[in-house]
Backbone bond lengths (Angstrom), bond angles and torsions (degrees), N, CA, C in turn:
res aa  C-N    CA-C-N  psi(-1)  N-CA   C-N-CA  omega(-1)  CA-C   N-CA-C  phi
1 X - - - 1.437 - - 1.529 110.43 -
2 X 1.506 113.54 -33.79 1.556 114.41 -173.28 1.614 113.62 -79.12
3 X 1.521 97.37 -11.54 1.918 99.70 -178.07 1.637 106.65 -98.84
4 X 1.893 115.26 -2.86 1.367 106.89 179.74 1.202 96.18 -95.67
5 X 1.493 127.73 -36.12 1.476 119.64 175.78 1.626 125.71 -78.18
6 X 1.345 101.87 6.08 1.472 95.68 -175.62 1.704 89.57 -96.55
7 X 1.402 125.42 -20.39 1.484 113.00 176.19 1.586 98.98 172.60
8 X 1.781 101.93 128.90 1.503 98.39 172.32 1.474 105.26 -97.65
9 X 1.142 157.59 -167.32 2.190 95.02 -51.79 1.307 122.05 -53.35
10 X 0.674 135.05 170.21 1.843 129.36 169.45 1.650 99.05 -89.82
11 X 1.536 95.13 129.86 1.185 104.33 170.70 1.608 119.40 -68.25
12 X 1.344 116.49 179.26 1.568 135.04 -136.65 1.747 73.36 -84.45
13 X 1.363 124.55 -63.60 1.472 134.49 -150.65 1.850 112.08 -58.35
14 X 1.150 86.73 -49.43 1.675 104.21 162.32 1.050 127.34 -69.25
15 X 1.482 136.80 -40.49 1.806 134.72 163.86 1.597 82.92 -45.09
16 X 1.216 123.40 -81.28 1.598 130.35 -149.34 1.659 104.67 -55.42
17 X 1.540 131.82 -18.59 1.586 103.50 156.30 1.423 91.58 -81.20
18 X 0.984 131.29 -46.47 1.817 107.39 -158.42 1.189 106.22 -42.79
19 X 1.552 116.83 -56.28 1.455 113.63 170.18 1.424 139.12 -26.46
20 X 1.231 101.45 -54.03 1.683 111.83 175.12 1.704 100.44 -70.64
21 X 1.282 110.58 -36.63 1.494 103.27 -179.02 1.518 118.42 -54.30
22 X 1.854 105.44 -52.33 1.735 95.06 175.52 1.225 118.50 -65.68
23 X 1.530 126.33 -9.00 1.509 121.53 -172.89 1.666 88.66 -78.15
24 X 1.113 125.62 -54.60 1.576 120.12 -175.10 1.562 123.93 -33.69
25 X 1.621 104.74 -60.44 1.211 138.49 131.41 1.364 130.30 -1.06
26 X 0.913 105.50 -61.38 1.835 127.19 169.02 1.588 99.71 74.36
27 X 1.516 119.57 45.67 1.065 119.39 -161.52 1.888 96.93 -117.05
28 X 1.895 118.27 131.84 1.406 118.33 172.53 1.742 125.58 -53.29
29 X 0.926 98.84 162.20 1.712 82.85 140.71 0.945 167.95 -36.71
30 X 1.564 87.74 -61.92 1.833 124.39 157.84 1.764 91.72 -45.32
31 X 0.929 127.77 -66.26 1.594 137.83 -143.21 1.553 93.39 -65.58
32 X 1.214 119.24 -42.70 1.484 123.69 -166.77 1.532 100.38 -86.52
33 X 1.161 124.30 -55.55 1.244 107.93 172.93 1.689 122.61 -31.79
34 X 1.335 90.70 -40.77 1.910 87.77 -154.09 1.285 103.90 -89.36
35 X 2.010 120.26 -8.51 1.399 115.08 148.52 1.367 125.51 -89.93
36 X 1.278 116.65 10.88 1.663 133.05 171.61 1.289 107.44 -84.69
37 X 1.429 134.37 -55.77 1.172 133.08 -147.34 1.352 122.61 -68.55
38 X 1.926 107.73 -47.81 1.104 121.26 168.88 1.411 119.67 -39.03
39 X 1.243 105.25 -49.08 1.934 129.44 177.11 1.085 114.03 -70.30
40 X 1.571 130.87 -35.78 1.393 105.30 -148.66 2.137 79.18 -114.26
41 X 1.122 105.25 -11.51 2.155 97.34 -177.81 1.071 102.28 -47.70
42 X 1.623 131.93 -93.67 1.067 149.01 176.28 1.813 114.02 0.22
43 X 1.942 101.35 -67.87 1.711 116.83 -178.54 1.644 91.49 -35.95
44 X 1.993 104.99 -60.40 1.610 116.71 -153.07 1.765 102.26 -64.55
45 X 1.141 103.43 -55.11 1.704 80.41 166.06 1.466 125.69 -57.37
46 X 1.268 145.87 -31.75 1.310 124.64 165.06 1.046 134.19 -64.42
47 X 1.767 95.16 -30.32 1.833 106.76 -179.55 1.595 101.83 -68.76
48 X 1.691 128.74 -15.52 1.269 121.04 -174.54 1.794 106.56 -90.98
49 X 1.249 104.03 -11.58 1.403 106.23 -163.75 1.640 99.00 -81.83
50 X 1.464 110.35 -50.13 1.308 136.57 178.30 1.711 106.07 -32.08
51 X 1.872 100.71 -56.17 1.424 90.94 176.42 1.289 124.28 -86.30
52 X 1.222 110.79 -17.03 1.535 107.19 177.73 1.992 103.64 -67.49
53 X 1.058 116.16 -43.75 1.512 127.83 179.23 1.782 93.54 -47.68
54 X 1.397 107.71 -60.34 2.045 110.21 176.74 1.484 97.46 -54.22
55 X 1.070 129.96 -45.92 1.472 104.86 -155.24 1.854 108.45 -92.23
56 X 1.770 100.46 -1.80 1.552 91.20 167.67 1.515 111.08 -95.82
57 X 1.216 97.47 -12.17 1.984 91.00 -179.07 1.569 94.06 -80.60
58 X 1.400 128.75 -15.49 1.240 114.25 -162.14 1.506 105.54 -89.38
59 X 1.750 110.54 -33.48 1.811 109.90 173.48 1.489 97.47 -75.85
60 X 1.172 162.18 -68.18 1.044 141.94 151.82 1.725 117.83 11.12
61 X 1.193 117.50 -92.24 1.564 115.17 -170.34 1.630 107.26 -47.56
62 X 1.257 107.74 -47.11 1.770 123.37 177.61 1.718 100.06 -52.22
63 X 1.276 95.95 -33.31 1.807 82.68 -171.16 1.714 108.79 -77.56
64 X 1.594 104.72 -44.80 1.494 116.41 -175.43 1.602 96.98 -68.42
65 X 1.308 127.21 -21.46 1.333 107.97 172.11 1.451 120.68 -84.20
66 X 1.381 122.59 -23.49 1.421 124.70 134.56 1.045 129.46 -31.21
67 X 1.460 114.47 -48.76 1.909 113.37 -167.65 1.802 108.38 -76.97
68 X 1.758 95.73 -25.65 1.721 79.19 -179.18 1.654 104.51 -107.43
69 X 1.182 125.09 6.53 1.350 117.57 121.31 1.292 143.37 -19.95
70 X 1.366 116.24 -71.04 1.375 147.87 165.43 1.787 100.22 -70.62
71 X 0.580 130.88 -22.67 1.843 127.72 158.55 1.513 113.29 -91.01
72 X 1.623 125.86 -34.87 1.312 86.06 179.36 1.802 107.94 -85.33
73 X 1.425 116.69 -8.14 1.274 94.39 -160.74 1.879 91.46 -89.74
74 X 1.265 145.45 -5.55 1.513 123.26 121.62 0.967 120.59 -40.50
75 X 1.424 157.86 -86.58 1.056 156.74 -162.03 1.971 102.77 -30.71
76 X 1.854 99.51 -50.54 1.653 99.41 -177.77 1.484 126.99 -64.39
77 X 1.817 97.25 -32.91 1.593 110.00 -171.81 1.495 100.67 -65.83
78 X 1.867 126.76 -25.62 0.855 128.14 -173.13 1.172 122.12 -79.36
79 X 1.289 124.34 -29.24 1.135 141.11 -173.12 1.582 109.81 -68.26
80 X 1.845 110.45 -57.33 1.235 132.88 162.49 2.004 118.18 -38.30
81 X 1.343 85.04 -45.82 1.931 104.33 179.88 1.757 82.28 -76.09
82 X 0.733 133.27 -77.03 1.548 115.72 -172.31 1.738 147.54 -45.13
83 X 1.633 94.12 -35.85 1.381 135.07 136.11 1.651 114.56 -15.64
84 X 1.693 92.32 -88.38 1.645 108.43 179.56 1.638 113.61 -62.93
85 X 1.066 134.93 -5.16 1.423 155.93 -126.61 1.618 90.72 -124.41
86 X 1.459 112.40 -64.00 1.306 109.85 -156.50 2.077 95.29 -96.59
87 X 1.371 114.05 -19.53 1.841 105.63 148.27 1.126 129.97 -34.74
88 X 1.775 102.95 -61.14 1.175 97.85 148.48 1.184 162.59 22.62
89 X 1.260 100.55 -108.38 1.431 143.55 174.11 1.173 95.48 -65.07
90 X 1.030 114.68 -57.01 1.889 112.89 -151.59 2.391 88.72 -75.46
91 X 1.480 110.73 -68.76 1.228 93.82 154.23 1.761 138.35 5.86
92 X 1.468 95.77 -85.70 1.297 119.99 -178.34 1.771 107.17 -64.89
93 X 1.270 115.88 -38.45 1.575 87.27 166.56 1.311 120.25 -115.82
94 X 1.703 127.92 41.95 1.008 96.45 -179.31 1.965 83.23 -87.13
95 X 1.826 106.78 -176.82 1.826 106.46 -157.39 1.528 73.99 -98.38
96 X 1.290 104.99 147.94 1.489 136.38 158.78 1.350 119.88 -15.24
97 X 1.374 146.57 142.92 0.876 114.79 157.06 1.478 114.00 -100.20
98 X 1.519 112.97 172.86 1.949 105.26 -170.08 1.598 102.63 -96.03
99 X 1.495 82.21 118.80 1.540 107.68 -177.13 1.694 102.57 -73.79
100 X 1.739 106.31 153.85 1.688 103.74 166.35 1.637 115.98 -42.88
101 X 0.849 119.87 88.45 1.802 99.64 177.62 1.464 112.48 -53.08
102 X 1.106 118.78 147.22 1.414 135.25 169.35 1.553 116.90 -103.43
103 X 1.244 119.40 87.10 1.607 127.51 -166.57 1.826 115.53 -104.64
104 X 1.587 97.45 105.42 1.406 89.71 154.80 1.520 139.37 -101.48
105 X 1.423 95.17 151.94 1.595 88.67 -172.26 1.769 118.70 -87.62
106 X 1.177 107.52 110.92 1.934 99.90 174.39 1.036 106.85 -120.60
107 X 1.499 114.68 145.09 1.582 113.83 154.22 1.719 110.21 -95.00
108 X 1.840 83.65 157.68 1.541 102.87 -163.51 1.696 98.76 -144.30
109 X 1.339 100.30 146.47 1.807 105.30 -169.44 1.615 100.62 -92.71
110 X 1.389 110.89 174.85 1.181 94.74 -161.17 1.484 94.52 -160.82
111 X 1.108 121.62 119.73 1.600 113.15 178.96 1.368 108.54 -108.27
112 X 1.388 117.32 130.02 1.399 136.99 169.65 1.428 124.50 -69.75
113 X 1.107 150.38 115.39 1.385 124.28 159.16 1.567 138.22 -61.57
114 X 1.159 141.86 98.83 1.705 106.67 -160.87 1.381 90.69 -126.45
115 X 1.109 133.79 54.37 1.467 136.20 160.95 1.365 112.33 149.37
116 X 1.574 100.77 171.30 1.716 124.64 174.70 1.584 101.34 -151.71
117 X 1.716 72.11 114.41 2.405 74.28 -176.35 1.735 75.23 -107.54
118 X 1.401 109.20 152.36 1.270 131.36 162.37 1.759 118.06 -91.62
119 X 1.658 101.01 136.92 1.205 113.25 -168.35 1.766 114.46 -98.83
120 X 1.328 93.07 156.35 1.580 92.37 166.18 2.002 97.54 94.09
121 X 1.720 84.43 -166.05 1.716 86.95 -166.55 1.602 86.98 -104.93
122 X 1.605 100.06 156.26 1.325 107.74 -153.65 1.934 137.25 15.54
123 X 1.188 101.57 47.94 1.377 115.80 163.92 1.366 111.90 88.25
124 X 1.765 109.86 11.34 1.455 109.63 -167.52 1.457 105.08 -105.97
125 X 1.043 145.54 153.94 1.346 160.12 -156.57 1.583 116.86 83.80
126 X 1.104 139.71 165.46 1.604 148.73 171.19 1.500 114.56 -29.33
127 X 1.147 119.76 98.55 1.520 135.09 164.64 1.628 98.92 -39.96
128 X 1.289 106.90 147.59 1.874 112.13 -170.15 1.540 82.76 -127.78
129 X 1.366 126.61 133.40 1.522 132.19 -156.26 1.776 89.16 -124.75
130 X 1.362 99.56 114.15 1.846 108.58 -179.48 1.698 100.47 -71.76
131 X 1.111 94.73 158.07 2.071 98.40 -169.47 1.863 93.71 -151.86
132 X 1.046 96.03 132.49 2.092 99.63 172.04 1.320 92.26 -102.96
133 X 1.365 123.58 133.15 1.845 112.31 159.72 1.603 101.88 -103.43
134 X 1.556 103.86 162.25 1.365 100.06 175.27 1.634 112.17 -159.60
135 X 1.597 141.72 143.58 1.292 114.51 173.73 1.097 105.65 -106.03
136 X 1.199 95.45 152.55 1.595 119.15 175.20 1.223 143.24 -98.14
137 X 1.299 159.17 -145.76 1.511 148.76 178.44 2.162 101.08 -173.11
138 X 1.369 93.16 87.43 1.021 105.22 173.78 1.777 118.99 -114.19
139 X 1.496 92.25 174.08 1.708 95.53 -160.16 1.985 101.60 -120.40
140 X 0.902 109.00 113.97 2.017 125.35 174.27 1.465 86.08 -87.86
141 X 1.891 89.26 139.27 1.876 98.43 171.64 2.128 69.75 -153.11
142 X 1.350 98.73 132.80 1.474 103.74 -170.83 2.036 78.70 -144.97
143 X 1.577 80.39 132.57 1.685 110.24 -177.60 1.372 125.97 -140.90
144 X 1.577 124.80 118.34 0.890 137.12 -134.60 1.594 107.57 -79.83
145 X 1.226 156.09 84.82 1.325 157.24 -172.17 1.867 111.18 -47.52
146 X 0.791 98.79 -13.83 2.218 109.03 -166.55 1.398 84.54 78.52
147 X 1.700 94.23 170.50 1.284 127.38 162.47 1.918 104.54 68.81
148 X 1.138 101.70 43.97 1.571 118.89 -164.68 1.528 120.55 22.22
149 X 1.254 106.93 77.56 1.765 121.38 -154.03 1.408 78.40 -166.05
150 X 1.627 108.31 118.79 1.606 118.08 -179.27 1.941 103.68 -160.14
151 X 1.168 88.69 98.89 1.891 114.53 177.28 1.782 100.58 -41.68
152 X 1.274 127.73 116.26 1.319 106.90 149.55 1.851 110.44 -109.85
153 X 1.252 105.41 154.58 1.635 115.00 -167.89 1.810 114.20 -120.38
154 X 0.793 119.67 118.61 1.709 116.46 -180.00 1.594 95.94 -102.66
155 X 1.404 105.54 141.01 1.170 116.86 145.13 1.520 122.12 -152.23
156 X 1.337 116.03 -171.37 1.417 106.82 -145.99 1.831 91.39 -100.50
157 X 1.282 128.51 142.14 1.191 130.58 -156.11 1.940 92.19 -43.87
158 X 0.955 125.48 -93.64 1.769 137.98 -172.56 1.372 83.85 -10.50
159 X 1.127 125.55 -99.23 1.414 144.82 -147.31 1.804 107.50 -20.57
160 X 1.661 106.94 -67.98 1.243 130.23 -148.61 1.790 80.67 -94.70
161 X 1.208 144.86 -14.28 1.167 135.40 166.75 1.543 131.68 -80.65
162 X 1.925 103.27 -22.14 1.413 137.21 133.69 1.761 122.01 -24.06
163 X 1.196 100.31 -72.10 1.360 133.83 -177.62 1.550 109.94 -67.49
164 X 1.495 113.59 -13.99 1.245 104.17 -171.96 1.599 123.17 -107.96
165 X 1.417 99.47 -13.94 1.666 137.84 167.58 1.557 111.38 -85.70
């Protein structure tokens, strides 16, 4: 009784006096068993409970060490998604830089409006709308956007020669 309560299983050193003890004894198997059992059930159910109790705290920790597993590498993908996020951004606004422009020169006519005299007697019938035409000498700088989408821009030679200094 003092070697089941001092620790179940019984160690290797201790079976082996008991051993020599039932040989002293002159006692079977049979005999020891059936004063073992009473004694040693009880130890064997706790000693079984004991490990089953270890092996649930142990899927437990394994699991929570899974879960923040599974949180930091969200926490990382997020970080990464935030990462690429602010490239981006930072990308997207830094301002352009000024490319060689490629400028052609065309002239293009150009009609002015510079009045509306009214027709007829006292101002009634179809207004005749005065117009100056004139050609001009303007400058195309056409730039390619991707995705076959390409801006072309006119401006008037001064202006876009302004803009280019």
């Amino acid at each position: 009784m003092r070697a089941i309560n001092a620790g179940y299983p019984i160690e290797d050193l201790v079976r082996k006096d008991l051993r020599s003890f039932q040989q002293s004894l002159e006692l079977s198997d049979e005999d020891i068993e059936r004063i073992e059992q009473p004694i040693i059930a009880p130890k064997q159910a706790e000693y079984q409970q004991q490990l089953a109790e270890a092996q649930r705290q142990r899927e437990q920790e394994e699991e929570k060490a899974r879960e923040r597993s599974r949180q930091q590498e969200v926490l990382e993908r997020q970080q990464r998604e935030e990462v690429q996020r602010q490239e981006r951004l930072r990308v997207n606004s830094q301002p352009t830089q000024k490319t060689n422009l490629v400028l052609q020169k065309v002239e293009i006519q150009t009609v002015t409006i510079t009045g509306i005299e009214k027709a007829g007697f006292l101002g009634m019938g179809q207004p005749k709308v005065l117009t100056q035409r004139s050609v001009k000498q303007v400058e195309v700088f056409k730039e390619d956007l991707g995705k076959e989408v390409s801006l072309e821009m006119v401006g008037s030679m001064s202006t876009l020669s302004e803009q280019m200094n």
